[in-house]
Every structure is written in structure tokens, then in C-alpha cells.
N, C-alpha and C positions, 0 to 999 in steps of 0.2 A: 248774194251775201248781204244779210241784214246789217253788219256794222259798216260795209264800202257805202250801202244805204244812207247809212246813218251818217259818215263824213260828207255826204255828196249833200244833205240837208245842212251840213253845218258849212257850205259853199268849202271846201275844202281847196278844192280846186282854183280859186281866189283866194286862196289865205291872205293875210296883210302882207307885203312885203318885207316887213324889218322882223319876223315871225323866221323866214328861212333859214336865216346862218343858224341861229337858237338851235335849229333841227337836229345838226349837228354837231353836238355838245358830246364830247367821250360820253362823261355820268351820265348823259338823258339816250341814248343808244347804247348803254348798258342794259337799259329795259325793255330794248326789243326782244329780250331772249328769257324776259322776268316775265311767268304769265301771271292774267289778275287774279289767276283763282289757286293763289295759294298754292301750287304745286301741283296742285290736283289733275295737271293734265295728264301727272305720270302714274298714278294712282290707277286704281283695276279700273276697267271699263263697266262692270257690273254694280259699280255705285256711282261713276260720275261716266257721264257720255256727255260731253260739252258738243253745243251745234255748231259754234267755232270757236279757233284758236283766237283768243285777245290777252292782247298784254296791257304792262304797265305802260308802257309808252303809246299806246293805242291808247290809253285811259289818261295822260296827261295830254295829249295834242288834242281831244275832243272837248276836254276842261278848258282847255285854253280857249278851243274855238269857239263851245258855249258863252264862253267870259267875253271873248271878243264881240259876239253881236249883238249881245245887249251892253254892253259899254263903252267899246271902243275906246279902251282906256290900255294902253299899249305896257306898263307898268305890271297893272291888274293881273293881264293876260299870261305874262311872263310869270306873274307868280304861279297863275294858275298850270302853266306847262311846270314848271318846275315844282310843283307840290309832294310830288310824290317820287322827288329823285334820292330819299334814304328808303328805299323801299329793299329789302336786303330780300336773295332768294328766299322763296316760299311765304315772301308776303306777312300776314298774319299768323301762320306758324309761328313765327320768331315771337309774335306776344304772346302765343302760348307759351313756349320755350320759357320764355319771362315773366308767366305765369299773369300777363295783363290782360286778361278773358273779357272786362266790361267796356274800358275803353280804346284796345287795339290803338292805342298811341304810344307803346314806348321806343319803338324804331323813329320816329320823329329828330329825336335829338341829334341825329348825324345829318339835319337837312342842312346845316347853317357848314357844318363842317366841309360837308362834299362839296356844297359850290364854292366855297372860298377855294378850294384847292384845285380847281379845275381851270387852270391856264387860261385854255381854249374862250371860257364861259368870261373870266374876267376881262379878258380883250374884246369880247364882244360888247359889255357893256359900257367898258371905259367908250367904247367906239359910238354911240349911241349915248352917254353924258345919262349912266341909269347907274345908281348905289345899289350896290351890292344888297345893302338891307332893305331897300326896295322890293327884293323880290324870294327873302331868305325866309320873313314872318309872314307867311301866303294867311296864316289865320286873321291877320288883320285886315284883311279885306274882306267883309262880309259877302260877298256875290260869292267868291270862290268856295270860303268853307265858314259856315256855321255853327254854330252848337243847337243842338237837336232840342226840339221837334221840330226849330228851322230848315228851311230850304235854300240849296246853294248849286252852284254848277258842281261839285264833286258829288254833291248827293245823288243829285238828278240823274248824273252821266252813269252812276253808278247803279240806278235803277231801272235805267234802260240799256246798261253792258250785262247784267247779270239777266235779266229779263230776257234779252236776244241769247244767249249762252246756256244759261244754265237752266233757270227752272223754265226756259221757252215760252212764256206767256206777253211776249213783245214783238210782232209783226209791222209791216210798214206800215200800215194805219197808222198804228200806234206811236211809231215813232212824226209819223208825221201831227197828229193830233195834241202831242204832248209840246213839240218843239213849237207849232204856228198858233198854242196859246197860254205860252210863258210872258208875262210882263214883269217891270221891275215895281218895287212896292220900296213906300218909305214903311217901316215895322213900329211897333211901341217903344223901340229902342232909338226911333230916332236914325235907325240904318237901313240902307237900301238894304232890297230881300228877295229874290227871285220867288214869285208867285203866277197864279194863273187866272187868268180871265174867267172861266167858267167852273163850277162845282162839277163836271160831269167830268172834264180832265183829272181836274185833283181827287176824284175820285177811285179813276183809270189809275192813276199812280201811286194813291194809296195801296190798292187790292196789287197790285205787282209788289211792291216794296212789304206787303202782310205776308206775301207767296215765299220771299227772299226769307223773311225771318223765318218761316216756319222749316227751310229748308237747311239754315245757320245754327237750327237750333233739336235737330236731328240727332238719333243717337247714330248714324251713319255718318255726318260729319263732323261733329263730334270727335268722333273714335278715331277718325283717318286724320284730323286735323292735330291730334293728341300722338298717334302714330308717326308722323314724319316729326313734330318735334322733339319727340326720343331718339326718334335715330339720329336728327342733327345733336341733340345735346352729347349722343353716346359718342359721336365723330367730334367733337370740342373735346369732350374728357377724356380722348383717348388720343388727342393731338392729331387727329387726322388731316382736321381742320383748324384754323383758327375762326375768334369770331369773329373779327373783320373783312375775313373770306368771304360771307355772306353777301357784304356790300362793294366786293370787288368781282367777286363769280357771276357768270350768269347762268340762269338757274342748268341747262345742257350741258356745263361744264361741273355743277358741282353732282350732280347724280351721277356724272360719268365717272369722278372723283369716289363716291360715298361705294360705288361699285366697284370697284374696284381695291378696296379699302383693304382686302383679306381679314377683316374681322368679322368673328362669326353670328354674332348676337344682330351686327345689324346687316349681315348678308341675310340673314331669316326673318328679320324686320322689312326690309326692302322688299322679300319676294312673298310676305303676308300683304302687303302696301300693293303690289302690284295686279295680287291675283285674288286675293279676299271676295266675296260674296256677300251680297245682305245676309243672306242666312247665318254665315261665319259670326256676323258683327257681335258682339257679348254684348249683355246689358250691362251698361256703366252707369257711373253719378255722372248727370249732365254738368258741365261747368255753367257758372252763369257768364253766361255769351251775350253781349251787350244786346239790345234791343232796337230795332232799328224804327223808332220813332219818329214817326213826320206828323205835324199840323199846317200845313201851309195857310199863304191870304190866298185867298179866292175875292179875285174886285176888290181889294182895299181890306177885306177882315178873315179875320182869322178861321179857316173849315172847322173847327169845334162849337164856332159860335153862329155858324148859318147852316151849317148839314139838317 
């Protein structure tokens, strides 16, 4: 299994010790059951066959681990595990849903909310002398998340989760290649910046993350990502669901929810979602789907200025 791999390079097996209790967080094991790809595991097999199952919570402990070993900034990390704890079922659907196609950030705004309300999380940090807002605004830590065409531990982890997964062009080479020649860089901005020693790496991850876009920008994903946000809107407007639902369900409980809904429009949404064909797929107006742009440093400058 390339992502057990892929933890066992990020020493998983040594995590930090004040990392543990965190693990345990109600809202951050609500994501074991939230996968990363958008719903998509429940979607027909004839347009998505994922080579494993990974979730959001697979995708915040490897952020974190990334964070932890080029930092060792216990803070940092913590944001970095908790980055993506308003992550509501089906992911990125839900920016569809809310019609945010470029920058897949309007679920964001429930981060500061969940963890304040999570008992469990604020005892841990009172217990450890860490604020709350220490680890609520993850965007101000540059290592963890960037603004693009920069590089960061969310990007990266996300290049090689989706690489292993979905479009497959991620092998243990690879991940070993890409992790043993990550260094940190000070940037133009004066902030640290996760970058790589060599141009043949960042090259390696450019051409994965060009693979990514080409596959986000599909009239097959597309159409199924447009798909299940209708049928969630149609279960909102028809009070099956509320929206809040989303960030309290996980995703096995609300498909079992939307199935069982006895409303007919999206009982024949769900079983087009499930059994659909490429060939079925209609030709649509593509939305503009954000672009997933990297220039990383390579040794200190910038890969547009030395390729």
C-alpha cells in the first residue's frame, strides 16, 4: 500500500509525542469516514477506480507529519493536522454547491468554529499552554498553506495523495525522491517556503500535479462533481438534510441518509452517480475549475527562472 508507504517515510511510527491525544479529537475522526476525493468513492466505478481508499484525516496527519520534519515547530504542526477539520461531506462538492469553482475555499469559514466548540480539543491545548488561535488561521503559517504558485505541506501532500490514488502516476520512487529532496527556502516574501534541492524533482512534481489538473478539469469530473452537488442541494431544499449536516455526518452516514430519502428525482440522481459510463457523460460547459499552479525554488530560485 503506497500511502502505509508513504507514512512510514514521514516516520509515522515516531510521531512527536504531544501529536497523540490531538489524534483523538471527536471533529478530527469525523474525517476518517470523509474521503479526499470528494465522494467520489461512491460514484460508478467506470469513471473513477481509486487504487486506495484515503481520507481527509489521512490528508491532515501526513500534513502535519510533513510540517513536523522540516520544522519541528509543535504549533505549526497542530495547525497543519487541524487544517482541514471544516472539511463538510463530499469535500469540494460543497464549493460547487456554492458555486466556488476557482477557489474551492468557501467551507473554510467553519474552521475557527469547529475547533472552538470541540471540548475535547480545548482541553488539550489549555493542557499544553497552546491558543486556540494558534492553530485556527493554519494560512498564516507559510510551510503549511501557501498561495499558489507557491509550495507548501498541503500542496505537496496533495500531489502525492492524489498521484498514489487517483491518476496513479506516484510509485515508491517517487515518493521516496520527492520527500529526501524537500528543503526549506526563505522566498521573495521574506517567508519560509518548502522547496527542493534539485530541478529533476520539481520537475517529477510538476508533471504529476499538470496530470492532476488535467484530470479536475475533465468533462467526466466535471459532470459527477456537478452531480452529487444537485443531489445534495436537492436534499437541503427538500429538508432532508440540513446544511450543517454536512459537517456533522460522515460521508457513510449521509449517502445512507440521501438513500433512503424516498424522493424520486434524487433516487434517479444517485443511481445515474453510481452506474453512469464515460460514454453516458453529456457534453457540458466546463466550469472554471481552479488551476492548480506550482512554481517552486529549486536551490534557492524560483523553477521558471532556471528550467
Amino acid at each position: 500500500m503506497l500511502l502505509e508507504y508513504y507514512l512510514d517515510k514521514l516516520n509515522v511510527k515516531n510521531k512527536p509525542e504531544f501529536i497523540e491525544k490531538y489524534l483523538k479529537t471527536p471533529s478530527l475522526l469525523r474525517l476518517k469516514k470523509v474521503g479526499y476525493f470528494c465522494g467520489m468513492d461512491y460514484a460508478s466505478k467506470n469513471i473513477y477506480n481509486f487504487k486506495e481508499y484515503i481520507t481527509r484525516y489521512d490528508h491532515s496527519l501526513t500534513v502535519a507529519l510533513l510540517t513536523w520534519k522540516f520544522t519541528q515547530n509543535e504549533k505549526m504542526t497542530l495547525a497543519g493536522l487541524f487544517h482541514d477539520i471544516a472539511t463538510p461531506c463530499f469535500s469540494h462538492v460543497i464549493d460547487y454547491m456554492n458555486k466556488d469553482y476557482e477557489n474551492q475555499e468557501s467551507t473554510e469559514e467553519y474552521t475557527e468554529n469547529i475547533l472552538k466548540n470541540d471540548k475535547y480539543l480545548i482541553k488539550c491545548l489549555k493542557q499544553d499552554n497552546i491558543q486556540i488561535e494558534d492553530i485556527t488561521n493554519f494560512k498564516k503559517y507559510s510551510i503549511v498553506d501557501n498561495d499558489r504558485p507557491k509550495v507548501c505541506a498541503d500542496r505537496i501532500d496533495g500531489v502525492i495523495l492524489t498521484g498514489i490514488s487517483w491518476t496513479k502516476n506516484v510509485e515508491y520512487g517517487d515518493i521516496d525522491k520527492i520527500i529526501d529532496d524537500i528543503e526549506i527556502y526563505t522566498n521573495e516574501d521574506n517567508l519560509d517556503e518548502i522547496g527542493f534541492k534539485t530541478a529533476e524533482v520539481a520537475k517529477l512534481v510538476l508533471d504529476i500535479s499538470k496530470s492532476i489538473d488535467i484530470y479536475c478539469h475533465s468533462k467526466e469530473d466535471n459532470y459527477m462533481m456537478e452531480l452529487l452537488a444537485e443531489i445534495t442541494r436537492c436534499a437541503i431544499n427538500n429538508k432532508i438534510i440540513k446544511y450543517d449536516d454536512l459537517y456533522l455526518f460522515d460521508e457513510e452516514k449521509m449517502m445512507q441518509k440521501l438513500k433512503k430519502c424516498n424522493n424520486k428525482v434524487i433516487e434517479e440522481n444517485i443511481k445515474k452517480f453510481e452506474t453512469i459510463t464515460k460514454e453516458e457523460i453529456p457534453d457540458i460547459k466546463l466550469q472554471n475549475v481552479k488551476i492548480r499552479k506550482l512554481n517552486p525554488i529549486v536551490n534557492g530560485k524560483r523553477y521558471s527562472v532556471i528550467k
